[in-house]
C-alpha positions as a Markdown table, in Angstrom:
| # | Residue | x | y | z |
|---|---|---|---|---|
| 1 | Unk | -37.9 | 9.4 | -4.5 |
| 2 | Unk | -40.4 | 12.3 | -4.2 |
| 3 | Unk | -43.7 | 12.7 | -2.4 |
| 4 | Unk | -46.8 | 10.8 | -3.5 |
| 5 | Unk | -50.3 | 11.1 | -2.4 |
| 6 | Unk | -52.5 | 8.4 | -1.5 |
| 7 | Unk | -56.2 | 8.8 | -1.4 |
| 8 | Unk | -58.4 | 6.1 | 0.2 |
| 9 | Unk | -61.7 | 5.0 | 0.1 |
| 10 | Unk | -63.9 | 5.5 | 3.1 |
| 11 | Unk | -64.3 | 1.8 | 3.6 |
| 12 | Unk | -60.6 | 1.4 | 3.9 |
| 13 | Unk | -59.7 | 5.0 | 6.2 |
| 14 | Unk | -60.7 | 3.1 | 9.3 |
| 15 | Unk | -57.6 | 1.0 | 8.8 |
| 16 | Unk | -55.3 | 4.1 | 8.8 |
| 17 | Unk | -56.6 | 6.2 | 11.6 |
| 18 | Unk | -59.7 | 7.3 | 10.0 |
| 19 | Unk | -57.7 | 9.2 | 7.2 |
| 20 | Unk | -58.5 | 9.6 | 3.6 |
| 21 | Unk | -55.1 | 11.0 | 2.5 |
| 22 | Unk | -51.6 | 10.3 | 3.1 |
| 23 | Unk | -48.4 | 11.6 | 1.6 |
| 24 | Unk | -45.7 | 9.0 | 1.4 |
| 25 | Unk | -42.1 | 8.9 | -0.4 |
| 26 | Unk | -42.1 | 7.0 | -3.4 |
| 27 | Unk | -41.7 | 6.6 | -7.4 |
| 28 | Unk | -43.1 | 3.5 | -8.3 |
| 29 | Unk | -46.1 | 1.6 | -6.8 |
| 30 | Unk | -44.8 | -1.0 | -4.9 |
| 31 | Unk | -42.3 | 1.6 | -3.0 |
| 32 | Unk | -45.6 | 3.5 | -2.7 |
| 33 | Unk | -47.6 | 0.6 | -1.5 |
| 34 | Unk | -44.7 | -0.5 | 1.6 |
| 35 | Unk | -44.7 | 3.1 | 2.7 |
| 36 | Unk | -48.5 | 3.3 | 3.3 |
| 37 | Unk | -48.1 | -0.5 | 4.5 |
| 38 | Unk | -45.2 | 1.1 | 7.3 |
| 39 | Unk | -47.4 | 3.7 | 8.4 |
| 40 | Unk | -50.5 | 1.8 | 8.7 |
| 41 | Unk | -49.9 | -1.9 | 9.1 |
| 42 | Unk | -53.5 | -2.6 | 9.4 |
| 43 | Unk | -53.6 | -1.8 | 5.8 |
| 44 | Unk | -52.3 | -4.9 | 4.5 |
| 45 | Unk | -54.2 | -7.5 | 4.8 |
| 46 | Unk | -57.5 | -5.4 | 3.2 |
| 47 | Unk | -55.5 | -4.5 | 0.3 |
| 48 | Unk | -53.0 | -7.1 | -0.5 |
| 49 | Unk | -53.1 | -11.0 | -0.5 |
| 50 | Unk | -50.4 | -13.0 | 1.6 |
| 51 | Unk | -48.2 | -12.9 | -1.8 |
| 52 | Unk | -48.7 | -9.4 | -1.8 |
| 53 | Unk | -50.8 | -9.2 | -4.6 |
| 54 | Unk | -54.0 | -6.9 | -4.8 |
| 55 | Unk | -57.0 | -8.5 | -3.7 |
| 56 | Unk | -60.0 | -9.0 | -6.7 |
| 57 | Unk | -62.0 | -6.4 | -4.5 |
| 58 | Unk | -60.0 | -3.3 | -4.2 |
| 59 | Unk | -59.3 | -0.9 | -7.3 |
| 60 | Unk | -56.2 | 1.4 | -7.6 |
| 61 | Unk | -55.8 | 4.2 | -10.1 |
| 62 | Unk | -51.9 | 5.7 | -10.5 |
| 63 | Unk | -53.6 | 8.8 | -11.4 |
| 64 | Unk | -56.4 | 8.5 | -14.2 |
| 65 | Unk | -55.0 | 4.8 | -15.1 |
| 66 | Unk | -56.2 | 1.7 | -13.2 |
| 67 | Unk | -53.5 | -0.4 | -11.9 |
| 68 | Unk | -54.7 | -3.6 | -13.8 |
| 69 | Unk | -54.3 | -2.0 | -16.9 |
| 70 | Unk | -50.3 | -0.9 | -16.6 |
| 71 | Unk | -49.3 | -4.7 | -17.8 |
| 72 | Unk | -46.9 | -6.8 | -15.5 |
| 73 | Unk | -44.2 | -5.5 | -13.9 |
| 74 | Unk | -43.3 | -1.9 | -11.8 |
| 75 | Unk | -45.3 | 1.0 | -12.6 |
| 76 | Unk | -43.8 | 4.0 | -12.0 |
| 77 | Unk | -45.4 | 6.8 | -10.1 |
| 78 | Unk | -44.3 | 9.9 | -11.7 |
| 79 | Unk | -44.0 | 13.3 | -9.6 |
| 80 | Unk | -47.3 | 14.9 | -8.9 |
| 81 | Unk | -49.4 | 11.8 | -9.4 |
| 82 | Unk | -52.3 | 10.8 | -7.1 |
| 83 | Unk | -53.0 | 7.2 | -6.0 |
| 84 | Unk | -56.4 | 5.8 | -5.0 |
| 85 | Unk | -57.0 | 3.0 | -3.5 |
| 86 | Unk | -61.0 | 2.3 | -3.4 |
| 87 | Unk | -62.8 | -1.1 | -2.5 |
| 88 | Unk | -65.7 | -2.4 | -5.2 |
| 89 | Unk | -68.5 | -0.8 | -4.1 |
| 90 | Unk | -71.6 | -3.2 | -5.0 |
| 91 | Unk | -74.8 | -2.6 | -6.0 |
| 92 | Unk | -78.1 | -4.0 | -6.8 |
């Protein structure tokens, strides 16, 4: 396991102490995703379903590549990589 950073979105900093950036252990998303969940429970529930899965809302990028995109299954989060979890931001 090796150090990942997490960017968030403004919107969702408020849930994590009014932080945009957090440095967690990990090496694939969902290790990733419980570590920023154990440091800032609040987290959860804007991010994630009752399953667990993403909500349609909120966009995460494992560096350049949006989540949705990696196919089914564990993406790995290599060394060095960013994570960004934004909300939608909406527009008229």
């Amino acid at each position: 396991m090796h150090d990942v950073e997490v960017v968030l979105s403004r919107p969702l900093a408020r849930f994590a102490g009014n932080t945009t950036k957090l440095v967690v252990r990990g090496d694939t998303f969902t290790g990733v995703l419980s570590e920023v969940y154990a440091q800032h429970p609040s987290l959860r529930r804007q991010v994630s379903d009752a399953d667990g899965a993403l909500l349609p809302f909120v966009n995460v990028y494992v560096g350049a590549d949006n989540i949705r995109d990696l196919g089914p299954g564990e993406v790995p989060v290599p060394p060095c990589t960013t994570v960004l979890i934004m909300t939608a931001v909406a527009g008229g």
